[in-house]
NUDRENPA-593362 format. One record per atom (N, C-alpha, C): residue number from 1; x, y, z. Coordinates in nm, 2 decimals, always signed. Each point is the difference from the previous one (the first is absolute). Layout:
N
[NUM,[X,Y,Z]]
...
//
This chain:
56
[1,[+0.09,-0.12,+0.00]]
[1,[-0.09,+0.12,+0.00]]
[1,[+0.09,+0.12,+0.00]]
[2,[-0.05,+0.13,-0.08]]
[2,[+0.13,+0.10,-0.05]]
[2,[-0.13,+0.05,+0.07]]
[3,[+0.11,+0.15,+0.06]]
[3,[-0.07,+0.11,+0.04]]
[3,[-0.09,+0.05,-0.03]]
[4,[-0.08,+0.03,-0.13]]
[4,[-0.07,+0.03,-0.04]]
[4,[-0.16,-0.11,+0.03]]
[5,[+0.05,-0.14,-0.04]]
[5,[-0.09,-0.06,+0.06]]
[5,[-0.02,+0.00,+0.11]]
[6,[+0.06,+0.03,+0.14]]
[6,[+0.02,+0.03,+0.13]]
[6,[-0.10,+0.14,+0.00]]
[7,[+0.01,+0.04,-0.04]]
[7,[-0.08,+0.13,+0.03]]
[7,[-0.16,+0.01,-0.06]]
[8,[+0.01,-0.10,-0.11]]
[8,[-0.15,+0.01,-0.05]]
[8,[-0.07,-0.11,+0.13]]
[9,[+0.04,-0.11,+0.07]]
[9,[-0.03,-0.05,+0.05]]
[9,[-0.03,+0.06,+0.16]]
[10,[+0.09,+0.07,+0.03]]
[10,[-0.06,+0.13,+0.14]]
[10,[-0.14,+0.05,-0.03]]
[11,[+0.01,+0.04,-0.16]]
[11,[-0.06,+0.12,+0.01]]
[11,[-0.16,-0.08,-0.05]]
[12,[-0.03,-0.12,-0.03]]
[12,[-0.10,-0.08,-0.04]]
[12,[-0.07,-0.06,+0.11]]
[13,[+0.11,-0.03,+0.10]]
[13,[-0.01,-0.13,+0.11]]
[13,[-0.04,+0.08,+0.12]]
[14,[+0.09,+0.11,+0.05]]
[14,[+0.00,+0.10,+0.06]]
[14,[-0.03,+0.15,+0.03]]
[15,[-0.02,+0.00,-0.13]]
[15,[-0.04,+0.19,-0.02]]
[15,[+0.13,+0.10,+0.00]]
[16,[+0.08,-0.04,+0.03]]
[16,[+0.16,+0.02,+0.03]]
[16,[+0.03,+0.09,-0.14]]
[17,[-0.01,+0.11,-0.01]]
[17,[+0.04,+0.10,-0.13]]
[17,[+0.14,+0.02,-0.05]]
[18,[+0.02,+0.04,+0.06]]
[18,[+0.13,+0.08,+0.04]]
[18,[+0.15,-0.05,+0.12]]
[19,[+0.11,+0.10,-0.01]]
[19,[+0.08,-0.03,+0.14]]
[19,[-0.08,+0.01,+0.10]]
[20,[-0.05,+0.14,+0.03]]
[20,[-0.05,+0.04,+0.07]]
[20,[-0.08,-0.08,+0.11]]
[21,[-0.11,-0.11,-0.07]]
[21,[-0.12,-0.07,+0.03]]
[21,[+0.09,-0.12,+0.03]]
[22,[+0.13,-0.03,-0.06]]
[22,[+0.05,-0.18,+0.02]]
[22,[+0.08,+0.03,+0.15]]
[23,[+0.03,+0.16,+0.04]]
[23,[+0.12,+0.03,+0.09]]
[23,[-0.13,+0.01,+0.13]]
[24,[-0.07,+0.02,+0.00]]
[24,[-0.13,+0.02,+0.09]]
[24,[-0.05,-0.13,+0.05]]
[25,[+0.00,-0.10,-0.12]]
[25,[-0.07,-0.14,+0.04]]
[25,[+0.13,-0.09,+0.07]]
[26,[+0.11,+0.03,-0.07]]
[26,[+0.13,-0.07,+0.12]]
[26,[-0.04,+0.04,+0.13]]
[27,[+0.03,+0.13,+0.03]]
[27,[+0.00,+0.09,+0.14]]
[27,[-0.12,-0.05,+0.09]]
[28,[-0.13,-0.07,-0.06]]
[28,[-0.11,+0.00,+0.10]]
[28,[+0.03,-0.17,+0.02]]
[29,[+0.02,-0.02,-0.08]]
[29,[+0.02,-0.21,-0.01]]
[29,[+0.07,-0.02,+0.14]]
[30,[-0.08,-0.11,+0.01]]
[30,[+0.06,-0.08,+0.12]]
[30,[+0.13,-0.10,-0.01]]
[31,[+0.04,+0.02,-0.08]]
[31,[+0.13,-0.10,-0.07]]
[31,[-0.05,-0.11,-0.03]]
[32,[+0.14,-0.10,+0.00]]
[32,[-0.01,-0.17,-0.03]]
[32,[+0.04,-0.06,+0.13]]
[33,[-0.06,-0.08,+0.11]]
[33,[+0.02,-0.10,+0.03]]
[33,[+0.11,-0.13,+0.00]]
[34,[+0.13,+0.04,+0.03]]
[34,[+0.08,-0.12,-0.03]]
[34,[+0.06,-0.07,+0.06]]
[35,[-0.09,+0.01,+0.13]]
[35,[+0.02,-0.07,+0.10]]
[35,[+0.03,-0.15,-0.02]]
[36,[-0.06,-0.08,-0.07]]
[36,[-0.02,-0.15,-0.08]]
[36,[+0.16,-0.01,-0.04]]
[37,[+0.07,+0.05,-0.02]]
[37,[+0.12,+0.01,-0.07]]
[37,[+0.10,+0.00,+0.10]]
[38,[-0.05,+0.07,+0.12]]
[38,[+0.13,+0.03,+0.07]]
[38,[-0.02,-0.09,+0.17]]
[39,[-0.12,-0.06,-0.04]]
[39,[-0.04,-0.04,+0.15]]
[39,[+0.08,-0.20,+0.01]]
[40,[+0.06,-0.04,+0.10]]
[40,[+0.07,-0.10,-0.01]]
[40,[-0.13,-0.09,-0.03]]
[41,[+0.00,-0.16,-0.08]]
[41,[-0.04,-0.05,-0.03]]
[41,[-0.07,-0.11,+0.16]]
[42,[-0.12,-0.04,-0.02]]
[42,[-0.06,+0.02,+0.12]]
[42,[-0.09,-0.18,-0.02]]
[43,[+0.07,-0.09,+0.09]]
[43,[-0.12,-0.17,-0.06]]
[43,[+0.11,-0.07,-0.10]]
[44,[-0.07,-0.12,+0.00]]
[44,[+0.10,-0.03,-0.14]]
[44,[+0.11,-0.07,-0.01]]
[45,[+0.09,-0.03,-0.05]]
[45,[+0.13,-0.09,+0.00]]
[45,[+0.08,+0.17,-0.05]]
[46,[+0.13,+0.02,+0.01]]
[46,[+0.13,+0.11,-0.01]]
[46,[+0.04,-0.07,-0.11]]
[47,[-0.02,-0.02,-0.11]]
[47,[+0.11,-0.12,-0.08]]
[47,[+0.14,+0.08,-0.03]]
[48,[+0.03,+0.10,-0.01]]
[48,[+0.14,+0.06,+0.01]]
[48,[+0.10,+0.04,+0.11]]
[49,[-0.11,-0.06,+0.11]]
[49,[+0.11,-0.06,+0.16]]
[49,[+0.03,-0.12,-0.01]]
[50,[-0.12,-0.04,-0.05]]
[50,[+0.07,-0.18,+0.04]]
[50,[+0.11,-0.02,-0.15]]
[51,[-0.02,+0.07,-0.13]]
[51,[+0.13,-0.01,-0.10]]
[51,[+0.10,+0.07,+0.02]]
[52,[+0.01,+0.11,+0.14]]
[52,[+0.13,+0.06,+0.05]]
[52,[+0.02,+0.12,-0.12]]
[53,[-0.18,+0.03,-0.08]]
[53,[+0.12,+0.12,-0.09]]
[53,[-0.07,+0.11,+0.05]]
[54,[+0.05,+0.13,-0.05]]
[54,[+0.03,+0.12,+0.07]]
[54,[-0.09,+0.09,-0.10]]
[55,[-0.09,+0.08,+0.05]]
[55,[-0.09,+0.07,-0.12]]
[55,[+0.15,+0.13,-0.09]]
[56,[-0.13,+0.03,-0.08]]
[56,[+0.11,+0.11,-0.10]]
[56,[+0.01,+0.13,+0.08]]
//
């Protein structure tokens, strides 16, 4: 997706016109959630403790 498709899609999906309207909808958003990503793995078997390897 090239910028220009990026922007017809704000502006279809969103109402999102302009900078102006895309820099306003950042600022009020509640962000992303990425807790799931960062939280230790939780139940389950560890299969890269019991293989002894080391994350990246």
């Amino acid at each position: 997706m090239n910028a220009a498709d990026m922007r017809a899609f704000l502006r279809e999906e969103f109402g999102i016109m302009n900078d102006e309207d895309f820099e306003m909808a950042v600022n009020v958003s509640t962000g992303i959630d990425l807790g799931i990503f960062t939280q230790p793995f939780k139940g389950g078997v560890n299969n890269d403790k019991l293989k002894k390897r080391i994350p990246a």
